[in-house]
C-alpha positions in Angstrom: 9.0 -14.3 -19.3 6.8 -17.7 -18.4 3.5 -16.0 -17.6 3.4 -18.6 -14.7 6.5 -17.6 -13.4 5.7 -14.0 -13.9 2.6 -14.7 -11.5 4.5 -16.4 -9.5 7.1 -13.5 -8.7 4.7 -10.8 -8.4 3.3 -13.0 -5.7 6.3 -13.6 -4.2 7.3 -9.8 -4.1 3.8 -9.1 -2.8 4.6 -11.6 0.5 7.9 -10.1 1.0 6.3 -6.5 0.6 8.9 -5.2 -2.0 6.7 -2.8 -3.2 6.9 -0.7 0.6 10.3 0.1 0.2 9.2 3.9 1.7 8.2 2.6 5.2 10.5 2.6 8.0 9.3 0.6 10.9 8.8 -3.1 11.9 9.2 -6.0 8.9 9.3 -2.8 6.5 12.5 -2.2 7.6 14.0 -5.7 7.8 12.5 -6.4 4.1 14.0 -3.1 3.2 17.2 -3.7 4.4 17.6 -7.3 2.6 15.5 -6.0 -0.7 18.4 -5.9 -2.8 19.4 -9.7 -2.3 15.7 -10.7 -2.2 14.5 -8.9 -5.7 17.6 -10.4 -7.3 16.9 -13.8 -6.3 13.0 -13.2 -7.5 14.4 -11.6 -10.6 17.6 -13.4 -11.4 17.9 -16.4 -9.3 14.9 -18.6 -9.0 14.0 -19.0 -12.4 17.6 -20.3 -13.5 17.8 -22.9 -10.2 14.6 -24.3 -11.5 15.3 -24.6 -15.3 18.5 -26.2 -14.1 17.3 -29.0 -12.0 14.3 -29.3 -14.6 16.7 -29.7 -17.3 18.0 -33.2 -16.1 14.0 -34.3 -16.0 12.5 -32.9 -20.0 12.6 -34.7 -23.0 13.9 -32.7 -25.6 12.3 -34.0 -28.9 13.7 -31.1 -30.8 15.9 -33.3 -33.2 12.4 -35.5 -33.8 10.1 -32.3 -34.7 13.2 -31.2 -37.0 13.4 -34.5 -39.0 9.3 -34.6 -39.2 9.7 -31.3 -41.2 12.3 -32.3 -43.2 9.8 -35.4 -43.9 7.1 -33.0 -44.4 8.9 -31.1 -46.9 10.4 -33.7 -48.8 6.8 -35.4 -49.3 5.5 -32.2 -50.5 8.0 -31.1 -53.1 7.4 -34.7 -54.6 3.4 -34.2 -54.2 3.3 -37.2 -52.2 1.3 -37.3 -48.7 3.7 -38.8 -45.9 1.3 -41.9 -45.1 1.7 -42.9 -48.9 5.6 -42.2 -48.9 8.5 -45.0 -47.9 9.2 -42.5 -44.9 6.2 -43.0 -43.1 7.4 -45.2 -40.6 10.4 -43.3 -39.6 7.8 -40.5 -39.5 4.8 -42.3 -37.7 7.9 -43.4 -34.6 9.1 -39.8 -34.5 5.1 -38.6 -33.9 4.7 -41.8 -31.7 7.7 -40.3 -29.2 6.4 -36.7 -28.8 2.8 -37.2 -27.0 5.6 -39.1 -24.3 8.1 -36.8 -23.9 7.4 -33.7 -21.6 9.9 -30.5 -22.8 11.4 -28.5 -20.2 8.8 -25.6 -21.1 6.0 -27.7 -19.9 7.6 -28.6 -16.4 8.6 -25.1 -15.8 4.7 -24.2 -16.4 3.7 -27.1 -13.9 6.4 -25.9 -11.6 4.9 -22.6 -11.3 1.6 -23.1 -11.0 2.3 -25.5 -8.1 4.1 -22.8 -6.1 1.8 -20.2 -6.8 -1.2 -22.5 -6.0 0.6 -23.0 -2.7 1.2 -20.1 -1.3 -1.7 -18.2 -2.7 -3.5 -20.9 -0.3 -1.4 -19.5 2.7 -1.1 -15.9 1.9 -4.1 -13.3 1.5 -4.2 -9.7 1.4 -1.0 -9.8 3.4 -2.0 -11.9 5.8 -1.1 -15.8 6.3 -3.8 -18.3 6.8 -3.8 -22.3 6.1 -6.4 -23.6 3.8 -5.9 -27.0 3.8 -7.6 -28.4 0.3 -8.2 -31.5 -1.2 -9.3 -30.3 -4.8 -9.7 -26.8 -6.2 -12.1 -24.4 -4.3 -12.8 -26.9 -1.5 -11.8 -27.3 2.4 -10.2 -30.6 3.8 -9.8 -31.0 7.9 -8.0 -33.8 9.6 -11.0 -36.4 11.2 -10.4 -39.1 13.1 -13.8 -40.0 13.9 -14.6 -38.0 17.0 -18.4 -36.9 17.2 -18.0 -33.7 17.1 -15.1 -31.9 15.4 -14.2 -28.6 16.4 -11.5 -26.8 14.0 -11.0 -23.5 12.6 -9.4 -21.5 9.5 -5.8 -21.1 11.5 -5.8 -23.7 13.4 -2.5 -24.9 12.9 -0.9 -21.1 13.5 -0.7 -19.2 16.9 -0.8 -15.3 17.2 0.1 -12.5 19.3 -3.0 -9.9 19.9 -1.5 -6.5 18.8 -4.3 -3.9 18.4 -3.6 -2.5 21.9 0.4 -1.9 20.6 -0.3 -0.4 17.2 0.7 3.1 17.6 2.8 4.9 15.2 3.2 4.4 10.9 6.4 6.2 9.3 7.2 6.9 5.8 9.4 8.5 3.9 8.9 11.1 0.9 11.3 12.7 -1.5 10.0 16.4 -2.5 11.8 18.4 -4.9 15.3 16.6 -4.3 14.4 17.2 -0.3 14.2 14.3 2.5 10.7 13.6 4.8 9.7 11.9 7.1 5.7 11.0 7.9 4.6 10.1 11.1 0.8 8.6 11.3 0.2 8.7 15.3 -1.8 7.0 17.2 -2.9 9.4 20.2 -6.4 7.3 21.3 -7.4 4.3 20.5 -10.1 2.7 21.9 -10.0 -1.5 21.2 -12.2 -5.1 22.2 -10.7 -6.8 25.0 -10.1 -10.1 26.5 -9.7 -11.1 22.8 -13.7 -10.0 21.5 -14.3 -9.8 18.1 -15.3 -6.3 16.9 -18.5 -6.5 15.7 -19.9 -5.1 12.6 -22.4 -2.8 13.4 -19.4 -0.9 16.0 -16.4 -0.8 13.5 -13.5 1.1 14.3 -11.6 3.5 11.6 -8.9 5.8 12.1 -10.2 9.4 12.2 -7.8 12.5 11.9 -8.2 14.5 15.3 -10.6 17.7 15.0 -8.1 19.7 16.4 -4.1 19.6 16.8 -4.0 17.3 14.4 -0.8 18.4 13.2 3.0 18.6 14.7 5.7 20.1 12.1 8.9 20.3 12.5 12.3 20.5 10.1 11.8 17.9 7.2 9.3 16.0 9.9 5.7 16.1 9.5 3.2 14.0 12.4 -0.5 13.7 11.9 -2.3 12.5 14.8 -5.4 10.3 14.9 -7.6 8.2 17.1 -9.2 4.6 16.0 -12.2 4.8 17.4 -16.0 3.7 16.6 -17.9 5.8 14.0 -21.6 5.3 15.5 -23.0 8.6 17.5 -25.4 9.6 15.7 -24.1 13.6 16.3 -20.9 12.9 14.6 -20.2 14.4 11.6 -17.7 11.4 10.9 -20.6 9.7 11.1 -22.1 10.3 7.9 -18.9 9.5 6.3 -19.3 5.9 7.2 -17.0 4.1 5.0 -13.2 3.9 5.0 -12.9 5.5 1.4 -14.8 8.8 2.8 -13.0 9.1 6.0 -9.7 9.0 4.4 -10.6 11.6 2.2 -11.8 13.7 4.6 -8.2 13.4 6.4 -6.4 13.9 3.1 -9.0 16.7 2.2 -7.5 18.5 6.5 -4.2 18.1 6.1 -4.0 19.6 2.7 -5.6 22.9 4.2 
């Protein structure tokens, strides 16, 4: 496969979160449900539209490289070089043509790297954010001479605050041939308001309750947790400090 195009897809299947085919709530479930018809596009489709309509565009210069060789060869088993032969002009206009010509290959490549330079600019850890950018690694906003110009990251994109709404994260698990289903719950939560940016020194994390943590029933396991600051200095969460600790910790509960 084009290693563009292979960067490309894996991109693409990244957006379309392909690879969370075991969670069952929200987009998860509407990219589930249409995963079959997106993959094969990814997988199947795209890279035959493209090579089609490319097609009509390349220069093949095939037949030139194969009569070049055949040059090539007949110069050498005569030990003659090809600028001292009688072919060298047929030769030297075959050579002239190729520098010109751009083979389907090449667009393909181009093609690629375009899209994936795209939407890599719009898509980021699975969010999607405009960078608008006039060359490589650098910024470009719309001025029209004002003074002062006031203009943000996503400014061209509007959002819904959810943090107060995020409550419950399901999954589901195959164990010895037997269905589960995970519940992550959200019993506290404790969030900024009147859209306040949380600030670095109170970060919030999701912390598996000290006690009752845990509701089983048949083939249905929920954990509960709160998202809450990690910053009295009594905790014990509080020495865990970073994410990678804390989940730990939970995995470390609900294994006993």
């Amino acid at each position: 496969m084009n290693e563009k195009l292979q960067r490309f897809t894996k991109l693409l299947k990244e957006m379309f979160e392909l690879e969370k085919s075991d969670l069952d709530f929200g987009i998860y479930r509407i990219m589930n449900i249409r995963k079959n018809e997106i993959n094969n596009f990814i997988e199947n489709t795209l890279a035959g539209e493209v090579n089609s309509i490319l097609s009509k565009y390349a220069t093949d210069n095939s037949q030139g490289k194969k009569r070049m060789e055949e040059i090539e060869k007949q110069c050498e088993s005569v030990g003659v070089k090809v600028e001292d032969s009688k072919l060298k002009e047929e030769y030297a206009e075959y050579k002239a043509k190729l520098p010109s010509g751009t083979g389907a290959a090449e667009l393909e490549s181009d093609v690629y790297s375009a899209l994936y330079n795209f939407f890599s600019r719009y898509h980021d850890e699975g969010d999607f954010i405009s960078k608008r950018r006039y060359k490589e690694g650098v910024y470009a906003i719309p001025y029209e001479g004002e003074e002062v110009k006031l203009y943000w990251a996503n400014h061209d994109q509007y959002y819904i605050k959810t943090s107060e709404n995020f409550r419950d994260y399901s999954f589901k698990v195959d164990v010895q041939g037997e269905k589960y289903t995970i519940h992550f719950k959200l019993v506290d939560a404790n969030t900024e308001q009147n859209n306040n940016k949380e600030n670095g020194d109170k970060k919030r994390e999701f912390i598996l309750l000290d006690a009752n943590f845990l509701e089983a029933e048949v083939n249905e396991l929920t954990f509960k947790f709160e998202y809450r600051v990690v910053a009295n200095e009594n905790d014990d969460i509080n020495k865990l400090r970073d994410n990678s600790k804390l989940n730990k910790a939970a995995i470390d509960k609900m294994k006993k």
